[in-house]
C-alpha positions, -999 to +999 in steps of 0.1 A: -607-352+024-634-329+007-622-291+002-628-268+029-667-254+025-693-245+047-702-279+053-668-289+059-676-285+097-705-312+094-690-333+078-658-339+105-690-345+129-709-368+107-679-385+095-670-395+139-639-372+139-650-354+161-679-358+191-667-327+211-695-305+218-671-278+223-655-282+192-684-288+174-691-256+187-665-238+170-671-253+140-706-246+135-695-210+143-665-211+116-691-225+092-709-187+096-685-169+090-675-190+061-713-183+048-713-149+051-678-147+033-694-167+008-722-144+009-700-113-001-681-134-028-710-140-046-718-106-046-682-095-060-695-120-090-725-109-096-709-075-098-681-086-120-706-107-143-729-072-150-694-058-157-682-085-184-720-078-197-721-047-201-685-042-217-697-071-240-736-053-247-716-020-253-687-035-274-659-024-252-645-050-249-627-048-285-601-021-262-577-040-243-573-016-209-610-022-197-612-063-209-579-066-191-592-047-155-621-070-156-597-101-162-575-090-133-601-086-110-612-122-114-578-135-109-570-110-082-602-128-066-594-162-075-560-162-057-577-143-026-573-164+005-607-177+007-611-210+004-646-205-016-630-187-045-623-225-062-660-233-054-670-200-072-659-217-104-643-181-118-634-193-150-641-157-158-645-153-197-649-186-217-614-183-225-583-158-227-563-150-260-532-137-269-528-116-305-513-089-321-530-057-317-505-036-337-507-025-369-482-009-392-457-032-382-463-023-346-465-051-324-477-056-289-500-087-274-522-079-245-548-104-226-581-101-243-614-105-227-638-122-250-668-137-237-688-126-211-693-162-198-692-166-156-690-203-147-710-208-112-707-241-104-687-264-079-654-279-090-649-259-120-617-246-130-608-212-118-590-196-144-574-202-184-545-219-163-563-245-148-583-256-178-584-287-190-576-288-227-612-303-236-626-269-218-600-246-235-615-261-269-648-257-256-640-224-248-626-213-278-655-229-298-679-214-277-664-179-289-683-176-320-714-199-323-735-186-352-772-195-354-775-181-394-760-171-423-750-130-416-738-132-386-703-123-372-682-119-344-665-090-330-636-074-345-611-089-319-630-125-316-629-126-353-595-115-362-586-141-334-599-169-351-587-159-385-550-158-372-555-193-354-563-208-382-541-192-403-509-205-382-526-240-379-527-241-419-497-227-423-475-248-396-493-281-408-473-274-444-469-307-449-504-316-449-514-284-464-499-262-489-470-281-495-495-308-505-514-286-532-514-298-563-523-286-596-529-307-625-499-334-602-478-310-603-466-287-567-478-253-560-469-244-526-493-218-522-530-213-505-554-223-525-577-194-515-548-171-532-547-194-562-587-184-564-577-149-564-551-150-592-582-168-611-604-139-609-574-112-614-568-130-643-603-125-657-602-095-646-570-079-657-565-104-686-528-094-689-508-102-724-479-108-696-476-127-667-443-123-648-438-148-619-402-148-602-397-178-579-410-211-600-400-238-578-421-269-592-437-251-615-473-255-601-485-221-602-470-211-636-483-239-656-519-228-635-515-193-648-507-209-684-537-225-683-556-199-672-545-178-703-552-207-724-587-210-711-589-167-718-581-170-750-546-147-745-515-136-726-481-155-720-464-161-685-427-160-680-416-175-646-378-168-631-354-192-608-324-199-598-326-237-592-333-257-630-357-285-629-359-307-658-391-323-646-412-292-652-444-291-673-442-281-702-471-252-717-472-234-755-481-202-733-452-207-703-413-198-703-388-204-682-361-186-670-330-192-654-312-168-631-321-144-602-352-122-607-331-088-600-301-103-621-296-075-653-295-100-679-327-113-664-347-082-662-332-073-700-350-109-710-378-100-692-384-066-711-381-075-743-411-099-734-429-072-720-459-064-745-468-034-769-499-030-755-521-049-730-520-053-693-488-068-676-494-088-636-463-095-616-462-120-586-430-119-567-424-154-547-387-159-545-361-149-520-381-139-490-357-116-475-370-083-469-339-065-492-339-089-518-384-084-523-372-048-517-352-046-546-377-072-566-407-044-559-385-017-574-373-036-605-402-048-619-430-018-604-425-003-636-437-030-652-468-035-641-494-015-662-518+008-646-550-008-629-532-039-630-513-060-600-480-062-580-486-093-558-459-101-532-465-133-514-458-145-483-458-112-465-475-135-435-441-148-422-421-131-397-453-134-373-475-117-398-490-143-383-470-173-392-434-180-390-424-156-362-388-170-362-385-160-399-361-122-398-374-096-417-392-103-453-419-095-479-440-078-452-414-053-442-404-043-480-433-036-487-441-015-464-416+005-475-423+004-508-460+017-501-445+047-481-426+063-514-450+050-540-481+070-541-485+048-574-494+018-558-523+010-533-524-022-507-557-038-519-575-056-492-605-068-511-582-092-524-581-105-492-620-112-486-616-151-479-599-141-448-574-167-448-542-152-475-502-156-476-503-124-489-515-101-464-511-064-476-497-079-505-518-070-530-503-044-549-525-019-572-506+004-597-532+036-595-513+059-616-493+051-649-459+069-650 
């Protein structure tokens, strides 16, 4: 049986269920009333589309309270009890998201109105929970659709995507960075960050590299290499676990031991160089006291103008790995709030895509 429309009434007469003139009567008159409902409905759209336009033509939309009022409207219309609303095809915005909006550590996720798309056409779905998943992918890929180079999405729609993709790369570990390899050898890391470390490298050209956390190896003998192909500088890299299988480099040392271990730290110093700048990447125990402790051990270390890197400050929902307690994110925030010698730089973060969000630390002021 077709849903209940204005022509629902000529279709019992056309179809023989009925050949009562009285009833046929009734009909036709419920089939007015059910226009002129329409009527008014199609109004309330019309109204609500100017409304997502204008918050999208005015960029208001990037503040949650006004997004969300137009996004309960359409659902408080959608669940209304005429039986047009499902013909009305109010699959509001193109699609709903969900993402943190905090900052500072401050969490909170909040529906998000992002596209100022109305659908008007029979039989569509009538909101994000009755979406097929084709349309939700359609819908997400209709967010951003770029015609030439320069040009951007909002704020909100952009950050979005970024943190999408960023769990989907990071949660697909074993096809992604737990697949990287340099030179055969395992590096476990992004390799947008491994681009990054190239150009701080040329940059900074440091007579010291200190990494603590070597796992395979991978990124070490990379940074060896890198000072091979600069023409100067060591690396020393710092674990807990020995591997006899790693590679071996004229420019790389091991160590063996935990990063904030004494006798560690005393090796690590008498490495440290007369002159010349010093980098440290810290990318071993991820709990939040044991980077806390790493940040204050070796800070002094790092020479001025020069780098403090923490990785994987984007677990404990930062935005991957929400399950994960309290780590590299969280230390360092607290390490950036009594160290006035240290800055966060973001421009290290221009591919969009980093484990190391906020993690890049610049020492601003020798001591």
């Amino acid at each position: 049986m077709p849903r209940r429309t204005p022509d629902y009434a000529l279709w019992r007469v056309a179809s023989g269920q009925t050949t009562d003139g009285s009833l046929e009567s009734g009909l036709y008159a419920e089939n007015q009333s059910l226009r002129a409902e329409l009527s008014k409905l199609r109004q309330s759209q019309e109204e609500l589309r100017d409304e997502v336009a204008r918050l999208h033509d005015t960029k208001l939309f990037r503040w949650a309270a006004p997004a969300r009022d137009v996004y309960a409207r359409l659902r408080d219309l959608r669940r209304s009890r005429s039986p047009w609303v499902g013909d009305l095809g109010l699959f509001g915005a193109k699609i709903m998201t969900r993402f943190n909006l905090g900052s500072g550590g401050g969490r909170s996720e909040e529906v998000i109105l992002v596209s100022n798309g109305i659908a008007d056409e029979p039989g569509r779905p009538t909101g994000i929970d009755d979406a097929t998943p084709d349309e939700i992918v359609t819908a997400f890929e209709g967010l951003y659709e770029p015609q030439g180079e320069g040009e951007i999405p909002p704020p909100l729609v952009r950050e979005s995507i970024i943190r999408q993709f960023h769990r989907l790369y990071y949660h697909s570990s074993d096809q992604t960075w737990k697949d990287t390899l340099y030179r055969g050898v395992n590096v476990y890391k992004c390799p947008l960050d491994l681009w990054i470390y190239q150009e701080l490298m040329h940059e900074m050209r440091p007579e010291l590299a200190i990494e603590a956390g070597t796992a395979n190896g991978g990124s070490a003998y990379f940074l060896a290499d890198l000072c091979d192909t600069l023409g100067t500088g060591r690396v020393v890299t710092i674990d807990t676990m020995p591997r006899p299988d790693r590679p071996e480099h004229d420019r790389l040392t091991y160590l063996e031991g935990s990063s904030i271990d004494p006798a560690v730290v005393a090796q690590v110093t008498e490495m440290l160089p007369a002159a010349g700048p010093v980098l440290v990447i810290l990318d071993s125990d991820h709990s939040c006291a044991h980077v806390l402790a790493e940040l204050e051990t070796y800070a002094p270390m790092v020479t001025e103008g020069s780098y403090l890197v923490v990785e994987d400050t984007n677990v404990h929902g930062h935005p991957a790995l929400p399950t994960f307690p309290d780590g590299p994110m969280e230390a360092v925030e607290q390490f950036i709030a009594r160290r006035p010698d240290f800055e966060v730089d973001t421009s290290r973060e221009k591919f969009m895509v980093t484990f190391n969000p906020t993690g890049f630390l610049r020492r601003i002021v020798a001591a």
